[in-house]
TORBAFI-111934 format. One record per residue (C-alpha): residue number from 1; residue in one letter; z, x, y. Coordinates in Angstrom, 3 decimals, always signed. Layout:
    i  aa         w         u         v
  NUM   A         Z         X         Y
...
***
This chain:
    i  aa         w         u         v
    1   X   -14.902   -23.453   +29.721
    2   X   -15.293   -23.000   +25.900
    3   X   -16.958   -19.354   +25.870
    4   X   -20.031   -18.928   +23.103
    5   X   -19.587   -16.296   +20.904
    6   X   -22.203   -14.380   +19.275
    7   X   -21.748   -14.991   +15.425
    8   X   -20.879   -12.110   +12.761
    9   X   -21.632   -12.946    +8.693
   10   X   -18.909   -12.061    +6.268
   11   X   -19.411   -11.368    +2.604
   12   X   -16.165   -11.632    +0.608
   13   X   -15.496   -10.088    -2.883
   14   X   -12.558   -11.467    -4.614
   15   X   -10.930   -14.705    -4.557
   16   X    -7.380   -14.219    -5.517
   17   X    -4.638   -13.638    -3.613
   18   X    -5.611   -11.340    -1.290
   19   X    -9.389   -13.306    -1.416
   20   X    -7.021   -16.403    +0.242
   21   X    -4.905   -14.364    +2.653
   22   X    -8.142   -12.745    +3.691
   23   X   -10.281   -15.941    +3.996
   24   X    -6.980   -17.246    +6.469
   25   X    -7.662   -14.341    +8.949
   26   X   -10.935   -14.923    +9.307
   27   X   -11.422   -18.374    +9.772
   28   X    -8.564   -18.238   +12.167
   29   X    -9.014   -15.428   +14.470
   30   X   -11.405   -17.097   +16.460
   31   X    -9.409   -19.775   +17.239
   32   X    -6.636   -17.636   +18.988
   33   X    -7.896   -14.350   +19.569
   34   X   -10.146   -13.389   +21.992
   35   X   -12.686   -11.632   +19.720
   36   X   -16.019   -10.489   +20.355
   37   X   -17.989   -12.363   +17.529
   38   X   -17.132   -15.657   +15.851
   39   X   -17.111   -14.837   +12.161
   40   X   -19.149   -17.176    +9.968
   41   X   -17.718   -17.271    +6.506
   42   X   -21.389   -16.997    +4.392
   43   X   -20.508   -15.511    +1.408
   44   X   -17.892   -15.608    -1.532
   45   X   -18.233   -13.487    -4.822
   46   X   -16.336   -13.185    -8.079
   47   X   -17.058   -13.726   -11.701
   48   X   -15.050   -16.704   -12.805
   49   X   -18.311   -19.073   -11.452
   50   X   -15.567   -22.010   -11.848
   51   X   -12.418   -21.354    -9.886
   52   X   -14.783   -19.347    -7.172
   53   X   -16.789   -22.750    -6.178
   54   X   -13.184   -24.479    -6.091
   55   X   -11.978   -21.132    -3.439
   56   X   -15.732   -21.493    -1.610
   57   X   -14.828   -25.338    -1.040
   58   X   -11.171   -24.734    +0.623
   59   X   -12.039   -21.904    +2.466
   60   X   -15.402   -22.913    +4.061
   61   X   -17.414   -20.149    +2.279
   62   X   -20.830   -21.726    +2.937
   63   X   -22.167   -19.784    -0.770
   64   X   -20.946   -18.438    -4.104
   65   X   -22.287   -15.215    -5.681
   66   X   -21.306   -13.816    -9.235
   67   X   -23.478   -10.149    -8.707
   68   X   -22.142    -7.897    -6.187
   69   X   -24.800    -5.746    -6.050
   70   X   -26.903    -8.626    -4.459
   71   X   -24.180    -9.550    -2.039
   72   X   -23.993    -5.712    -0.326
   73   X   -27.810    -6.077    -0.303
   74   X   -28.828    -8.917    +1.447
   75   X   -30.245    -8.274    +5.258
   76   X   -27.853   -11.769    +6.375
   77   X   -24.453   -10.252    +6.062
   78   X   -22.869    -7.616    +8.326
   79   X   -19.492    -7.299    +6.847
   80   X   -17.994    -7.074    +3.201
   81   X   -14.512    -7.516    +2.493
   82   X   -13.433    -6.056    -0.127
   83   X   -10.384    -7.672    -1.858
   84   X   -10.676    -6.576    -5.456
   85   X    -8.454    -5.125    -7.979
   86   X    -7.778    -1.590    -6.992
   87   X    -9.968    +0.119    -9.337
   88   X   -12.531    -2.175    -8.035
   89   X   -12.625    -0.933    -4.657
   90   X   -15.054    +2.520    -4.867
   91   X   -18.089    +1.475    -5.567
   92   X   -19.249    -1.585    -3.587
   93   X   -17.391    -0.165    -0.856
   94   X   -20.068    +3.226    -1.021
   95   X   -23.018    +0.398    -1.500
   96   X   -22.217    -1.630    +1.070
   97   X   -21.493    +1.254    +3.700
   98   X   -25.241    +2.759    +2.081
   99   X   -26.525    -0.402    +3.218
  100   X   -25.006    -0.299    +6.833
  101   X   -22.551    -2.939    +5.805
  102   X   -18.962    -2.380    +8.144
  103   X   -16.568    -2.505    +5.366
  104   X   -13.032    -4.272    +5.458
  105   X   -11.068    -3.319    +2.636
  106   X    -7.573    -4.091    +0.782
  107   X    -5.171    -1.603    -0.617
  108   X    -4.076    +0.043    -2.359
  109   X    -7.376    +2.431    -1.255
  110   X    -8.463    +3.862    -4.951
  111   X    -7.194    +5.075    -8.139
  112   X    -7.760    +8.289    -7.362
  113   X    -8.400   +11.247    -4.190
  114   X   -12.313   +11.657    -5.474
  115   X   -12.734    +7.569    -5.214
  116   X   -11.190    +8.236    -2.277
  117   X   -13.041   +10.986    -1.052
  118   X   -16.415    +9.531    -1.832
  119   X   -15.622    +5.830    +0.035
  120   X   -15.201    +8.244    +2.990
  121   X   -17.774   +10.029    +2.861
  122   X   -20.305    +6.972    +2.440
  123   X   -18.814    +5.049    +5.029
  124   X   -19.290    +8.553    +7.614
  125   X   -22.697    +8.960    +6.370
  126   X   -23.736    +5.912    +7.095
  127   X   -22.038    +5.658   +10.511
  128   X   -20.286    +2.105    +9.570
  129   X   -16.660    +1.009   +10.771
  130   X   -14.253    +1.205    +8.059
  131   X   -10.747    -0.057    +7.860
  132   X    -8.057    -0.580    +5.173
  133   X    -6.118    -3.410    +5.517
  134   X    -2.396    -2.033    +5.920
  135   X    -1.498    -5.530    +7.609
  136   X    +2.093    -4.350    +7.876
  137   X    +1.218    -1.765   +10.764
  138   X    +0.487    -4.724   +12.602
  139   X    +3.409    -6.757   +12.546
  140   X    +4.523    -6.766   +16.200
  141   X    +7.725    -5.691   +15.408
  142   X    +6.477    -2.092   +13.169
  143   X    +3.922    -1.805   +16.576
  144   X    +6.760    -1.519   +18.997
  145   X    +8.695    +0.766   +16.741
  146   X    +5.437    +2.728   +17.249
  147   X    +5.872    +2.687   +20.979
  148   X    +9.144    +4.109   +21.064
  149   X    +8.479    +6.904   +18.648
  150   X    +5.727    +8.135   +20.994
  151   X    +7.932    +7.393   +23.982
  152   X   +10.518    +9.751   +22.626
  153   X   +13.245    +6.976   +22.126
  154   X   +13.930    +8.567   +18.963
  155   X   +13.878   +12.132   +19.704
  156   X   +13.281   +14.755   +16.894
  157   X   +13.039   +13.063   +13.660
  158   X   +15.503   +13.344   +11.213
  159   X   +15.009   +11.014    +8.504
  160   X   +13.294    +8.794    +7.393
  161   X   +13.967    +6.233    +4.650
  162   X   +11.693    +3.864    +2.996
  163   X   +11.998    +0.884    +0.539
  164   X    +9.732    -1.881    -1.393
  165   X   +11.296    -3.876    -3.670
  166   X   +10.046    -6.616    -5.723
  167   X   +11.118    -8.346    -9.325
  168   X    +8.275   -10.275   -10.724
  169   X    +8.503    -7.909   -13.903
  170   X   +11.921    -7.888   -14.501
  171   X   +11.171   -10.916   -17.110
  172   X    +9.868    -9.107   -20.108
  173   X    +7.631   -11.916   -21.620
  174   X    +5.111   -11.374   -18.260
  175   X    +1.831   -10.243   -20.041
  176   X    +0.506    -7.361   -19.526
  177   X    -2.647    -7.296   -16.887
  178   X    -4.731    -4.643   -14.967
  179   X    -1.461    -3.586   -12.670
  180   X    -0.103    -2.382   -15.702
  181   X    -2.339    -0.005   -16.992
  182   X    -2.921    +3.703   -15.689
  183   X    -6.751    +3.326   -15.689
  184   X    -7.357    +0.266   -13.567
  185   X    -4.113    +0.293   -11.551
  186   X    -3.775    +4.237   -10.731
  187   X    +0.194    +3.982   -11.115
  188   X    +2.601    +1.170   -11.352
  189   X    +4.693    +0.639    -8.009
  190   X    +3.800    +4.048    -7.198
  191   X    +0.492    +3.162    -6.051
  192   X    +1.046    -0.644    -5.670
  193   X    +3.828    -0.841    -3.481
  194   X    +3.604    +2.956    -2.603
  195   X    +0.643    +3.177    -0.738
  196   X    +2.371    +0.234    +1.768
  197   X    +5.445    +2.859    +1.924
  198   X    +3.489    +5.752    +2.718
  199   X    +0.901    +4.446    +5.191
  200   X    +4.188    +3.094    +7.584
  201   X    +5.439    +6.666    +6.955
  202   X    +2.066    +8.317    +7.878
  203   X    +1.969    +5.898   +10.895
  204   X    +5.269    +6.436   +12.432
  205   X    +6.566    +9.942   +11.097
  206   X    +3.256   +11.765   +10.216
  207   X    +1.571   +13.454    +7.560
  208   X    +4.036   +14.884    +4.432
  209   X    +4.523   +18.252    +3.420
  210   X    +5.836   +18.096    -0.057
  211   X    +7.111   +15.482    -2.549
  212   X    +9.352   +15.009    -5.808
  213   X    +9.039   +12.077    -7.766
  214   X   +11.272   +10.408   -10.443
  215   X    +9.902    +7.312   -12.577
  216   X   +11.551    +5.135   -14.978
  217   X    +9.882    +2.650   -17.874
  218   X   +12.583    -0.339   -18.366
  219   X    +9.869    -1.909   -20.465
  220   X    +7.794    +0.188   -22.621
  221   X    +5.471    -3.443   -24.258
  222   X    +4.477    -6.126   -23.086
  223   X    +2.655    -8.848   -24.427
  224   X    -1.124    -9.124   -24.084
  225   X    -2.950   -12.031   -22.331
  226   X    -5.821   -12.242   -24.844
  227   X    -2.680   -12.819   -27.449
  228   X    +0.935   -13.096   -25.978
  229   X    +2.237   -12.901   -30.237
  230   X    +0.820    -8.938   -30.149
  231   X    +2.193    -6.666   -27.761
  232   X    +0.691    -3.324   -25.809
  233   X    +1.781    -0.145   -24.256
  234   X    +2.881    -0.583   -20.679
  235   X    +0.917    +2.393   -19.059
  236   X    +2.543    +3.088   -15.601
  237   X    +5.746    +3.504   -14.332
  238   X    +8.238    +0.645   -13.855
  239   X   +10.574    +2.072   -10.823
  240   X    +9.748    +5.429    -9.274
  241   X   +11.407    +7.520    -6.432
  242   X    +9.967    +9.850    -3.771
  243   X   +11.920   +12.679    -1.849
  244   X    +9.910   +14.330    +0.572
  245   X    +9.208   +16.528    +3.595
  246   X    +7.208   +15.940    +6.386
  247   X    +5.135   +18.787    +8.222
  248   X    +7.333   +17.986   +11.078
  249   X   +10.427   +18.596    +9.599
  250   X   +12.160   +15.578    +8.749
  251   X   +13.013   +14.515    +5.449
  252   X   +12.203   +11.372    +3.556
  253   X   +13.245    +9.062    +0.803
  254   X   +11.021    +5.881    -1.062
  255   X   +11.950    +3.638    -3.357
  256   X    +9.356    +1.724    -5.521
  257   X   +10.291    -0.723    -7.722
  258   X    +9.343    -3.864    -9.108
  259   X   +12.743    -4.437   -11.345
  260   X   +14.848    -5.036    -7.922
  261   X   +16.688    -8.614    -9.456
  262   X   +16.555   -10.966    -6.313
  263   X   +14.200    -9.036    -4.008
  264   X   +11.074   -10.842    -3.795
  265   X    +9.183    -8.829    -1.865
  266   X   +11.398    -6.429    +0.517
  267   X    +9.579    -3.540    +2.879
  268   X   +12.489    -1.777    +4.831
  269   X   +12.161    +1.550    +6.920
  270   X   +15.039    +3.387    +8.314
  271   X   +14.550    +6.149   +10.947
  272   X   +17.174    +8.411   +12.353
  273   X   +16.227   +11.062   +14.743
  274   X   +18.479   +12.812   +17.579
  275   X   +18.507   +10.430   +20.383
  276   X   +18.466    +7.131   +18.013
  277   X   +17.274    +5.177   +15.661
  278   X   +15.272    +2.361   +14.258
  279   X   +15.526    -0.107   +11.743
  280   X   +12.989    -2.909    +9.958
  281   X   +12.583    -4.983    +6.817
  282   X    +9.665    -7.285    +6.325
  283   X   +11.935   -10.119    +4.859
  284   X   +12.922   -10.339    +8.378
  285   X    +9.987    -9.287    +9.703
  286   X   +10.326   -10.546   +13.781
  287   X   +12.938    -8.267   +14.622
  288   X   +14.251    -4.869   +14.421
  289   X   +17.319    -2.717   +15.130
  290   X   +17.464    +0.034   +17.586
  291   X   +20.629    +2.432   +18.109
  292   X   +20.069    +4.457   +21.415
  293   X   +22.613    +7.577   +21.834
  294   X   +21.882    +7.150   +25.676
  295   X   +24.698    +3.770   +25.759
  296   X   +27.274    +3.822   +27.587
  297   X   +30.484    +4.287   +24.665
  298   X   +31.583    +0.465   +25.848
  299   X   +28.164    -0.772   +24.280
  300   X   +27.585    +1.557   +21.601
  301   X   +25.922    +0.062   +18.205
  302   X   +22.814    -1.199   +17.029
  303   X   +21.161    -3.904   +18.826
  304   X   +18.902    -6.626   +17.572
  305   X   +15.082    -6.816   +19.396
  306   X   +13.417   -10.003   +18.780
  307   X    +9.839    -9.031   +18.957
  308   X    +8.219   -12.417   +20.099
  309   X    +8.120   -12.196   +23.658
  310   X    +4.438   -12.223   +25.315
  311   X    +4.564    -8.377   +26.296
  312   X    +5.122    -7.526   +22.838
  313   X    +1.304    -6.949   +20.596
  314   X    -0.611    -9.987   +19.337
  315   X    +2.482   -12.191   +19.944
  316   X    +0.987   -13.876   +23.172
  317   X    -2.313   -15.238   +21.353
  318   X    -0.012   -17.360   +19.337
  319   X    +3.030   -19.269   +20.558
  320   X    +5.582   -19.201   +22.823
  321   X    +8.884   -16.512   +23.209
  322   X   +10.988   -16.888   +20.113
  323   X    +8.440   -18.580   +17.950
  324   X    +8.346   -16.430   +15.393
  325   X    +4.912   -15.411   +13.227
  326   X    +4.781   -14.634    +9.267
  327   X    +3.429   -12.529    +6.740
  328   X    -0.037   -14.009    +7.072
  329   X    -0.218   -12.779   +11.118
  330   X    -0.496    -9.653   +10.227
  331   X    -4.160    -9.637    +8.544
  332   X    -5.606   -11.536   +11.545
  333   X    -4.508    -8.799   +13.785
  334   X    -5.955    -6.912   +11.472
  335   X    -9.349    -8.626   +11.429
  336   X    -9.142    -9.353   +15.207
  337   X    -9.336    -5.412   +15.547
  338   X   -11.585    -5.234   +12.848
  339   X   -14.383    -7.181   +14.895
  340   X   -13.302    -5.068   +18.395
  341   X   -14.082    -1.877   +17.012
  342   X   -17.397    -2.918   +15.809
  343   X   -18.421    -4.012   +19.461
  344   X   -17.260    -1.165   +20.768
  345   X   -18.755    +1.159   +17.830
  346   X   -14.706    +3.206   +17.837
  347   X   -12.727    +3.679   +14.761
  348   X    -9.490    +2.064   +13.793
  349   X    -6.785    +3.106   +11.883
  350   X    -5.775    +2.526    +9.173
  351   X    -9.397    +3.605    +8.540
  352   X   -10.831    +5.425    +5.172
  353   X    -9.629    +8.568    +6.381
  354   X    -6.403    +7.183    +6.306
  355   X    -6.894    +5.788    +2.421
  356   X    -7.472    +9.038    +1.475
  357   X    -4.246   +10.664    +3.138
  358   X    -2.063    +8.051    +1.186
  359   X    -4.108    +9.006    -2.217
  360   X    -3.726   +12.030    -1.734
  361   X    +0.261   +12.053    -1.200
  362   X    +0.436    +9.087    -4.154
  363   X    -1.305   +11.968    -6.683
  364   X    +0.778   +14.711    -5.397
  365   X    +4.262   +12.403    -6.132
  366   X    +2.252   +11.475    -9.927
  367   X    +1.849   +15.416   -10.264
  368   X    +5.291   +15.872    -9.807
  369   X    +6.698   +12.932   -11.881
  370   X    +4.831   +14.339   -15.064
  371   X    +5.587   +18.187   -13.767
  372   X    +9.501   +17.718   -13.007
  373   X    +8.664   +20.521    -9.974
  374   X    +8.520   +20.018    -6.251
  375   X    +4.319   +19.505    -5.367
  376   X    +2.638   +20.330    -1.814
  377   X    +0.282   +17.161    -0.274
  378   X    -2.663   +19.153    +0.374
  379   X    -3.984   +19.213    +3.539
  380   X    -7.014   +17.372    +3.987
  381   X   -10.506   +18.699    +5.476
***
């Protein structure tokens, strides 16, 4: 029997990217997880009035709104999703969590620890659930490495060694936009692709110690949109590399980069520890590679796990053993938890807590990158 679910109103700001990857999860969740409120898509808000109505059409937002300020107001929504431009992020995400709005938002978190430290803050205050949307911690595959960190599978950790890769700016005629410049975008891949990089570390190693950071600018101008025939100063960092130490001991490595010719968009993690080790990269994101010291010497090596069998996470809401899911799975987990926690009025992580643990260690590597010296993370109150 078809059960009836008590409807939940969602507020979106942004329409972009993210605003379409976003609008997916929730207007599919429903439909294969079993959540505790049917979302109802009410609201959409940007500023380009145009190409918003166009998004509100496709993705059966039943509204458009160009003023935020009225959207985190209004006594019919319950939820704002937040999936702005980084620098974007702080304050509608303090208004709506002043209003009693549960907030749902993108990364990377903020441009800086005291954006960071003040979305906290307003969304304890006000006693709202608050997550940030780190959909790779929920690929199945990244949630079962998970499992057999805490089962001791690895052992002591050893290493740990992290990658994102991307090349949309190895063409130097791409204009230069928002990502590019230090005050809206914090840091190039630093923050962009480094707050992905350091959340998976946080969740399956644990909070870091220290840091050292090298950057590189390949390409010091670009041209501007307003007029491609002038050019201006590229702000942030093109590549950047992070050595590290974690409080437990192990040492780390992450490349950031989006000059990596040929890699789209490739998040790898290696982790070695003293009884084995693990092995993932997004590109191939349904399976990962486990080496166990405990084989017998006839079957040692790494072995493949296919992580789409129904006793794997989230994989038996959607299709059967060896179908495998994509990168767009991984925000409707996301959301499906998301609407969970609110019923049951517990946290989730990644929360804003979490936001501000990644900030923190992303300003601690940009310390070092401008110092040359070795920086402590500061431990966090």
């Amino acid at each position: 029997m078809y059960r009836v679910m008590e409807e939940i109103r969602v507020a979106i700001l942004g329409h972009r990217f993210m605003g379409r990857a976003h609008s997916n999860a929730w207007s599919q969740v429903s439909k294969f997880f079993d959540v505790p409120y049917k979302p109802v898509l009410k609201v959409a808000c940007g500023r380009d009035e145009a190409d918003l109505k166009t998004f509100a059409d496709r993705w059966g937002w039943e509204e458009i709104e160009t003023d935020w300020r009225k959207v985190v107001e209004r006594d019919d929504i319950d939820i704002i999703d937040i999936s702005l431009p980084t620098f974007l992020h702080a304050e509608p995400a303090i208004e709506a969590a002043k209003n009693g709005k549960h907030v749902f938002c993108e990364k990377p978190f903020s441009i800086s620890v005291e954006e960071a430290r003040a979305m906290l803050d307003a969304a304890e205050a006000n006693k709202v659930v608050h997550f940030l949307n780190h959909n790779y911690r929920r690929c199945p595959a990244v949630v079962l490495a998970k499992k057999m960190i805490e089962e001791g599978e690895i052992g002591e950790m050893y290493h740990w060694r992290g990658a994102y890769q991307q090349s949309w700016l190895g063409n130097p005629d791409v204009p230069l936009d928002w990502k590019l410049k230090r005050a809206t975008a914090g840091g190039g891949p630093l923050w962009d692709l480094g707050s992905h990089a350091v959340d998976l570390a946080h969740c399956l190693v644990g909070d870091f110690a220290n840091v050292t950071c090298q950057q590189k600018n390949f390409i010091k101008e670009r041209p501007l949109l307003e007029d491609p025939s002038k050019t201006g100063e590229v702000e942030v960092e093109c590549a950047a590399n992070i050595l590290a130490e974690f409080q437990n001991g192990a040492l780390g490595t992450i490349e950031m980069t989006r000059y990596a010719t040929g890699r789209r968009n490739r998040h790898t993690f290696e982790l070695y520890g003293t009884k084995g080790s693990l092995a993932w990269d997004m590109e191939d994101m349904n399976r990962i590679k486990f080496f166990s010291q405990d084989d017998p010497e006839h079957l040692v090596g790494f072995r493949d796990i296919m992580v789409t069998e129904r006793c794997h996470d989230y994989v038996k809401e959607w299709w059967p053993p060896g179908h495998i899911i994509g990168y767009e799975h991984g925000f409707v987990h996301g959301v499906a938890d998301f609407l969970q926690a609110i019923k049951s009025g517990s946290g989730l992580e990644p929360d804003f807590r979490d936001g501000l643990r990644s900030i923190n260690v992303l300003e601690a590597a940009l310390r070092s990158a401008e110092s040359g010296a070795r920086e402590d993370v500061p431990a966090l109150t």
